[in-house]
N, C-alpha and C positions, 0 to 999 in steps of 0.2 A: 366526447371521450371522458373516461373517468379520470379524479385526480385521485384515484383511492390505491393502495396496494396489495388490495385483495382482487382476487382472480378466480381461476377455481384449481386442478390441482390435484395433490395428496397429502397436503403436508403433514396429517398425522402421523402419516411413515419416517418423517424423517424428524432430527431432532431443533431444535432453532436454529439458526444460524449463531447466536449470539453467545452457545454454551460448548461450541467447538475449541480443542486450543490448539496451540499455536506453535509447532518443533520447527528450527529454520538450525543451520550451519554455514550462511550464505554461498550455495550452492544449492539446495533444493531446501522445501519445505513439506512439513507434513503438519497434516490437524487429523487430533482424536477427537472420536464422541463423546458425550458424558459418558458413556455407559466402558470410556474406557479401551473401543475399539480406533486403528489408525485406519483411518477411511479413504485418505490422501495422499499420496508419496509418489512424485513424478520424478523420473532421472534416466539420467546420471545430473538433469539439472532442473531449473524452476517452470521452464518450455517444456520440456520433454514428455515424449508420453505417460501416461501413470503408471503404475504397476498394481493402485490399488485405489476404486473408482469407487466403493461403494457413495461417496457423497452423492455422485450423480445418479446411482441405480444401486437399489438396496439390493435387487436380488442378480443383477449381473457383473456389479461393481470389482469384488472384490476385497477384502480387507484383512486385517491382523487384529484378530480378536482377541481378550482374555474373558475367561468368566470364574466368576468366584462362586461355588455352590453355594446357596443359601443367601446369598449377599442383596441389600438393594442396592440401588443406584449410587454409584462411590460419593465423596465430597473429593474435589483437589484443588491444590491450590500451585503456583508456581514457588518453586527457591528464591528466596529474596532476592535481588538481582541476578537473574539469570532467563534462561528458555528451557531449563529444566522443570518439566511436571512433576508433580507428585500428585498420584491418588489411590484413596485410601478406601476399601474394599470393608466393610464389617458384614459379619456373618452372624449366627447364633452361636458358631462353634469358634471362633477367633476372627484376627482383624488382618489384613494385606497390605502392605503399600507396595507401589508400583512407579518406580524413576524411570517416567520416557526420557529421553534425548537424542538429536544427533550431536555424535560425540568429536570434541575440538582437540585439538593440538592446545600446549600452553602457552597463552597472551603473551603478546610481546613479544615474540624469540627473537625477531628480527629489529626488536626496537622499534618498532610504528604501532604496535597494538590491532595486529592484524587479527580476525578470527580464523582461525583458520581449519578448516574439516578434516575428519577422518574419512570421511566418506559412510558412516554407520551409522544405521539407527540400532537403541540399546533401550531393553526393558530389563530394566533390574529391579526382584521380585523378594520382599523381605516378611516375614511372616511375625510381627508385632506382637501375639499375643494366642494363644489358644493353639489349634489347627484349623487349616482350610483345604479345602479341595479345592484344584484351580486344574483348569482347563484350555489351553493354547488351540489358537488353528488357524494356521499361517496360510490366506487364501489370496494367493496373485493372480492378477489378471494383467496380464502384461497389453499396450497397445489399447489405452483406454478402457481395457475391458473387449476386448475383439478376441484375447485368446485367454486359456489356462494357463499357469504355469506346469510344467513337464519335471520336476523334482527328479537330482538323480545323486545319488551319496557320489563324494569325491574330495578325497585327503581327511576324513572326518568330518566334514560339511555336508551341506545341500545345495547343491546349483542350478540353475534353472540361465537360459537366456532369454532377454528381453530386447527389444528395439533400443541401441545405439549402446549397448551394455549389458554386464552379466552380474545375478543376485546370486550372494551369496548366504545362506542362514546358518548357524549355529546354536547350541543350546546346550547346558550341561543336563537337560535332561532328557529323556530317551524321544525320539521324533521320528514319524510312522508318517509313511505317504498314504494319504487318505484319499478320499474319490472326491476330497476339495479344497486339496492342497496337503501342509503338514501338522499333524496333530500330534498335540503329548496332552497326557493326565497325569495328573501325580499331588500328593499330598504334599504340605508342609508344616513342620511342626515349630513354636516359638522360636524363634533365635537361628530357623534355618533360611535359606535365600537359593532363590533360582534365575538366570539371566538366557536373556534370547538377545540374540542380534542380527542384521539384516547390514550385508555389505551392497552399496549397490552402484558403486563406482570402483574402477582398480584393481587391485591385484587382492584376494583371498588372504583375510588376517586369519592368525592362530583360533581355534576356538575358543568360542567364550567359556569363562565361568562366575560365580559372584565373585571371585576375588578380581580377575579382570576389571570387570563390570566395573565395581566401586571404585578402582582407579582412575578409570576413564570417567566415573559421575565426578571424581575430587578435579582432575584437571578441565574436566568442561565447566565446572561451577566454579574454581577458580578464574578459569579465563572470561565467562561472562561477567562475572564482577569486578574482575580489575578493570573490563572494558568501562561498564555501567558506574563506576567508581568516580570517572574523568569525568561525568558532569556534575557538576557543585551546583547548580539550582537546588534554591532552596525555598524560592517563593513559591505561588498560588497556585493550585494544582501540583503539587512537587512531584506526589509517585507517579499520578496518570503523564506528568511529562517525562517524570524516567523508563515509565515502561514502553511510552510510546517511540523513547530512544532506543530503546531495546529490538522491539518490533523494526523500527526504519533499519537498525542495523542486521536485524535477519533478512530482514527484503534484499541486500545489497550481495549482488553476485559477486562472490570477492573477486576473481581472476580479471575483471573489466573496469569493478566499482560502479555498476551500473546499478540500479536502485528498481525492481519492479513497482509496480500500481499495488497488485495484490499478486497469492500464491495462487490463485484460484482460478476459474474459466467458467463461466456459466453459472454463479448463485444469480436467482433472477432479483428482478428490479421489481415486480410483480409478481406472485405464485401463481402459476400458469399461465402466466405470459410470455411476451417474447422478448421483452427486453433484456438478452441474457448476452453477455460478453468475455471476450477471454483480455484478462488485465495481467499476462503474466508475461508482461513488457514493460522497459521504459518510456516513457510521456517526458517528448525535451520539453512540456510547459511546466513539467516540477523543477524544473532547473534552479530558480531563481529560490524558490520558498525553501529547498532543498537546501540550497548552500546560506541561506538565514538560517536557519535552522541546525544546522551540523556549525557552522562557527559562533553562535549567539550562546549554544549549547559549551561550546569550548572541543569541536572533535575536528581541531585543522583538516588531520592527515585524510581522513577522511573525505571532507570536502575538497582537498587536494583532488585524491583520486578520481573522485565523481567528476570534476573538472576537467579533466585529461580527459576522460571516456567521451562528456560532452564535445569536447572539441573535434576528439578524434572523429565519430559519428557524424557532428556538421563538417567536417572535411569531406568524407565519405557522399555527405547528402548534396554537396555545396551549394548553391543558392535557393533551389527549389526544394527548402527544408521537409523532409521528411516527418508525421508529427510521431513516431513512435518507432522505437528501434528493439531488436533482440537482442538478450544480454551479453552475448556475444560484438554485439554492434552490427547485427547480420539488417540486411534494408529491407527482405524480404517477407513479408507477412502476410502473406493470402489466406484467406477466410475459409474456412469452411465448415460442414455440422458433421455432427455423429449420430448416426440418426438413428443407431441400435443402443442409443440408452435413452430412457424415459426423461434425463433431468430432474434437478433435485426438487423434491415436491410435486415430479412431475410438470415438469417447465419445462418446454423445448421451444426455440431449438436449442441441444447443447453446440456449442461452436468454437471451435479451435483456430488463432489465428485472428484478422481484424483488419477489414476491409476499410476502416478507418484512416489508416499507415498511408494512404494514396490523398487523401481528403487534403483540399489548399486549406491552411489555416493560418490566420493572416497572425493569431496573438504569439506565434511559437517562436519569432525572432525577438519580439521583447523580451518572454521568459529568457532565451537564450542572453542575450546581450545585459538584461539585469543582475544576470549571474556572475557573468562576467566584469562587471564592475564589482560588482560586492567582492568577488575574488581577485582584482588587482589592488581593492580598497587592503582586504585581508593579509596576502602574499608579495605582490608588487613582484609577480612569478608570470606576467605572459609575457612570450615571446613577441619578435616578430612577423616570425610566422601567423603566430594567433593574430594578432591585428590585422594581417591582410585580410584573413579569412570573416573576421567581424566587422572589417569594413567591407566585404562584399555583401553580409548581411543588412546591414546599413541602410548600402546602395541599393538595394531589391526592395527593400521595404519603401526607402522613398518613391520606386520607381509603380509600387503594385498598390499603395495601403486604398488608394481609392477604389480597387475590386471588391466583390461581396464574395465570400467565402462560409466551409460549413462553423466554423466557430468553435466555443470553447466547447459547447457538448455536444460537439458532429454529430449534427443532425442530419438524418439521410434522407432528405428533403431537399428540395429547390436551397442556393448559396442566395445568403442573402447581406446586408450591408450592416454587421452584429454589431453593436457601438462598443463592446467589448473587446470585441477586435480593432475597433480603429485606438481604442485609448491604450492597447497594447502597443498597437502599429507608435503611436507616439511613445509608449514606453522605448522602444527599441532606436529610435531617432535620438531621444533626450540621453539614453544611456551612451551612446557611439558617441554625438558629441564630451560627454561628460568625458569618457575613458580615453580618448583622442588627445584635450585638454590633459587629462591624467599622466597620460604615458609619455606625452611631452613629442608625438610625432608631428612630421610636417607635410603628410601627403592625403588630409583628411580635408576634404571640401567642406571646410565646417559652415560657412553663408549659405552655403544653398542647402545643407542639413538644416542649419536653424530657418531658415524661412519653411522648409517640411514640417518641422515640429511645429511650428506657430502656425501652419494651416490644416495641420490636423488636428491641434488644439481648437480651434475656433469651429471646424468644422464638428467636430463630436458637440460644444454646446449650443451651435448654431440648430444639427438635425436631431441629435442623439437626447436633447433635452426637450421635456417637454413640461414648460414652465403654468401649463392649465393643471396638470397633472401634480407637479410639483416632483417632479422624478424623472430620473433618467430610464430609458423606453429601451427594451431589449433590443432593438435594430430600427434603422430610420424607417421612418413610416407608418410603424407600430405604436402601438398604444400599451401595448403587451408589456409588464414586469418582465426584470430578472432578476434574480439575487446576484448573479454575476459583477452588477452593477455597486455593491457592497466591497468591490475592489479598488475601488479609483481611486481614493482616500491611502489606501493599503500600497500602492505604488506611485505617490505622490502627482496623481494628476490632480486634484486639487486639496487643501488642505481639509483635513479633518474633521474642520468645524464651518465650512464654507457653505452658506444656506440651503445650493443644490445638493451638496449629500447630506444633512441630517435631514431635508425634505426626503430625499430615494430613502434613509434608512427608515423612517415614521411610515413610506407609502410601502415599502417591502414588508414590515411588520404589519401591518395595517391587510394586504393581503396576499401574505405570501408563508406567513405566522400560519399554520394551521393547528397547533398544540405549544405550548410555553417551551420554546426552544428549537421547535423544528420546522424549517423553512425549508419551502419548498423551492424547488430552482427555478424552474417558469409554471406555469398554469396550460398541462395539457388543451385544455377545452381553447385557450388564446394563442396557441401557437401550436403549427404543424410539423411537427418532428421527421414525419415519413415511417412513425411508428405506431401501433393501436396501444390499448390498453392504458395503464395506469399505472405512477411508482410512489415509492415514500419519500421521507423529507431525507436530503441531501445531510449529511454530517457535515460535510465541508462548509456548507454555507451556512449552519447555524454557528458553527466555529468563522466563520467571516463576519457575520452580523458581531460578534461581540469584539472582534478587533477593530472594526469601524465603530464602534459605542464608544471603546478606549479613545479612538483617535479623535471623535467629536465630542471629548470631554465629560463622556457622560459614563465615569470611571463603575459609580454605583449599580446602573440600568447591566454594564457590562459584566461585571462581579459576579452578580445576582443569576444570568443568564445564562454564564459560565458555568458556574455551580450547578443550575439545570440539567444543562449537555451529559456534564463529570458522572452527574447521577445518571444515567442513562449509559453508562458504557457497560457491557458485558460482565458477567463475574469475575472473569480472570483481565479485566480489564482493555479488552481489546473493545475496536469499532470496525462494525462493516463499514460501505457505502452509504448506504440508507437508514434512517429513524425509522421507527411504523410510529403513529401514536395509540397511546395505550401500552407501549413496552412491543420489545423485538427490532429483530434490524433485518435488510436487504441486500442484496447483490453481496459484489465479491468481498472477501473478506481473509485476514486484516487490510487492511485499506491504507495502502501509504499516504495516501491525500489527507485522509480526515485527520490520523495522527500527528501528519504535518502541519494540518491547517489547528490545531490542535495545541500542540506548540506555539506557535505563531501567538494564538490567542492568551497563551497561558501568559507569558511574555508581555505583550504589551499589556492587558490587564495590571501585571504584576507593578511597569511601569509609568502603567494612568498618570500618577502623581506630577510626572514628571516631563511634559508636555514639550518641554526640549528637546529629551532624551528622546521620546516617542516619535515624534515628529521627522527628526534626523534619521531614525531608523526606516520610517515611509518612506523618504526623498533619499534615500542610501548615500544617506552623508557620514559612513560607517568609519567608525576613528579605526586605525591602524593596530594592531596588537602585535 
């Protein structure tokens, strides 16, 4: 098997992954082209079908285009903190800017700093300089791309229904149903401005015009910034960790506080291959990195909510954890393709859904339970309710961790004995004890807890280690790397600077390094996934490698590497999934994982110096605030 991320494909047709941006309201997301067109927009939520698919099929997709006569390819940049675009259109004859957003209610009203949607998306169109000719064409394809939209005027709008919802569009300038959706042409002269909007949840607002428009850009870019305001980081990496707070916070469904993977479903792993996924779910194994990340950041409430959702969902799943839920908290997620669109670059399959959600995975109760202490460490807010339910987690874990299971990167291959998973399985034992301890109860078998965690300590270095090697081995028996194994240190299974992990992080660099910064997850050609083809370096583990550098002391090698990564994110600052080397990135995208693991790294980096502090925050001996 290849370990490369070249494939074969179309990708000239389609634009990089890495120059898309990023609109979210936490209720759905959408990403524009460079070239300025909105390619993506699923609703009424982040599951939901699309209404505008070009990302996956240029010519059956769908989208909401502008074009500027005479113009190249815009430049945009976002509003200093916020999820508002701006991009900027220059012609021979004048110049364009153009404010995408979905448009928010103002921060705060309720006092928590909630974001809260209108349910809109809003292009507000201002004419900078000279004249231009612009040209709109509003093309839905409701239902992935399976149907047209049917435009019909109604109260001064345009309406069209869609699968679980109805679009509404507007525009103060003249709009003509065309034979591919709705179009307008119209000039603009210096100083004048034109607005579209697209309701696609609710009940039908008033028609837009610029003067609307600009009020809704003043209060969505106020409420994103007073959100983005609440973190005071001010160390290493400062803007890529506020923007990547930015990002986590558009990921986050508000009505649950459930947090998706990504907004996306099928960017592949390879171009023209098949390693293509829908990540527009939550993963209970971000649990833990999750609520480090929103409290270390300083965004309690936040972490609060995601907490609730958490619990609520392992109520729902009870012992036989579920590893991914819908943002809803719905259990159900069956897999399936669409097999009338080509996939972006021509990568199929595209697939909806994640046959995953069914997979035993043994590391999903630590995440959970690591959370969970960080969050009594934080609040001293669980019930006792909540402790039954994580002492039944506990108890399964003690009763299962010796099963072999598909692991952290479900693999659709034979379940095999991941060491990853077992040093999870012991994360989830040492947390229960710990928060047991903690919450001062008296109905926790903590002796026969601790002899679990002490035999599954000794069992991960007994099999899981392979001391010819000098490195811990992707699953017993193997020989095989992981970068996975870059976590152990990261969740206190052993410290930091302990010989067995700066040996795994020398042998993980040594070959798992395939470009200055990007680590690959395992070595296709060493291990059988149950998938063909070939992917690029993982984000998330080259952001793990440099939080393991931090913790075994070696603050400089980490700095250094960091910096690397930082340089490698996208223009507008986001991260897929995947690295390519040589520039570009893969799979889905923005990527809650990598901007979390992201964070994480920024963080401890920042405090290398300080080996106490560091340390404490591994073994979540999190002081109180």
């Amino acid at each position: 098997m290849s370990d490369g991320p070249h494939g074969g494909g179309c990708p000239g047709r389609y634009p990089p992954i890495e120059r898309y941006a990023f609109l979210a309201d936490s209720h759905t997301a959408a990403l524009a082209a460079p070239d300025g067109a909105i390619e993506w927009l699923c609703a009424p939520r982040f599951d939901a079908p699309s209404v505008f698919t070009s990302l996956l099929d240029r010519d059956r997709g769908g989208a909401f285009r502008l074009a500027v006569e005479g113009a190249a390819e815009p430049e945009r940049r976002y509003l200093e903190g916020t999820l508002v675009l701006e991009t900027r259109f220059r012609s021979p004859s004048g110049s364009l800017s153009v404010l995408d957003f979905l448009s928010l209610e103002a921060e705060g009203r309720h006092g928590r700093g909630e974001v809260d949607p209108h349910h809109v998306l809003v292009r507000l169109l201002r004419c900078d300089h000279g004249s231009v000719r612009v040209r709109a064409a509003i093309d839905a394809r409701p239902d992935y791309g399976r149907t047209r939209a049917r435009w019909r005027p109604e109260a001064g709008l345009f309406r069209t229904d869609a699968p679980d919802t109805t679009l509404w569009v507007s525009s103060d300038r003249k709009l003509e149903v065309g034979e591919n959706g709705l179009v307008a042409g119209f000039a603009l002269e210096a100083g004048e401005a034109a607005a579209f909007s697209l309701r696609y949840a609710g009940e039908p607002v008033r028609p837009i015009d610029p003067h609307v428009a600009e009020r809704l850009l003043d209060v969505t870019a106020l409420s994103w910034r007073a959100w983005s305001e609440r973190c005071h980081y001010q160390g290493i990496g400062a803007e890529l960790v506020r923007r990547s707070a930015l990002v986590l916070k558009g990921l986050v469904f508000h009505p649950s506080g459930a947090p998706i993977a990504a907004p996306t479903t099928s960017l592949p792993e390879e171009i023209g291959g098949e390693r293509n996924w829908d990540y527009r779910f939550t993963w209970l194994r971000d649990a833990s990195l999750t609520l480090l990340a929103l409290f270390r950041l300083g965004y309690e409430h936040e972490g609060r909510d995601y907490m609730e959702f958490l619990l609520a969902g392992c109520g729902r799943c009870g012992v036989e954890q579920q590893v991914m839920l819908a943002v809803g908290g719905e259990l159900e997620l069956p897999e399936s393709t669409l097999d009338h669109l080509e996939g972006y670059a021509c990568s199929r399959p595209v697939r909806v859904g994640n046959g995953a959600h069914a997979q035993l995975q043994l590391d999903t109760h630590g995440s959970v339970l690591d959370a969970a202490l960080v969050y009594q460490q934080m609040t001293g807010a669980l019930g006792t309710g909540h402790w039954s339910l994580l002492r039944s987690l506990v108890d399964h874990t003690c009763e299962r961790w010796r099963e072999p299971d598909s692991g952290i990167w479900e693999v659709r291959s034979e379940v095999r004995h991941f060491t990853h998973s077992k040093v999870m399985s012991w994360v989830c034992v040492d947390r229960g004890i710990r928060l047991a301890e903690l919450v001062g109860v008296d109905d926790a078998p903590l002796e026969r807890w601790r002899r679990t965690r002490e035999a599954i300590h000794s069992d991960v270095l007994e099999r899981g280690y392979d001391a010819e090697r000098g490195a811990f081995v992707q699953h017993y028996g193997s020989g095989a790397l992981d970068a996975s194994s870059l976590r152990f240190s990261l969740v206190g299974f052993l410290p930091g600077d302990d010989p067995r992990i700066t040996s795994t992080i020398d042998r993980v660099i040594e070959e798992l390094e395939i470009e200055d910064g990007l680590v690959l997850r395992y070595r296709q050609g060493e291990t059988d996934d149950g998938l063909s083809g070939g992917e690029g370096a993982f984000a998330i583990c080259s952001f793990w490698l440099v939080s393991a550098l931090a913790l075994a002391g070696r603050r400089e090698q980490a700095e250094r590497l960091f910096e690397a990564i930082c340089g490698r994110a996208g223009p507008l600052g986001l991260y897929a999934e995947e690295l390519v080397p040589g520039g570009g990135m893969l799979g889905n995208y923005p990527q809650a994982f990598t901007h979390l693991a992201l964070i994480q790294a920024a963080l401890n980096v920042d405090i290398a110096g300080d080996a106490h502090a560091l340390a404490a925050w591994a073994e979540r001996r999190v002081p109180e605030v």
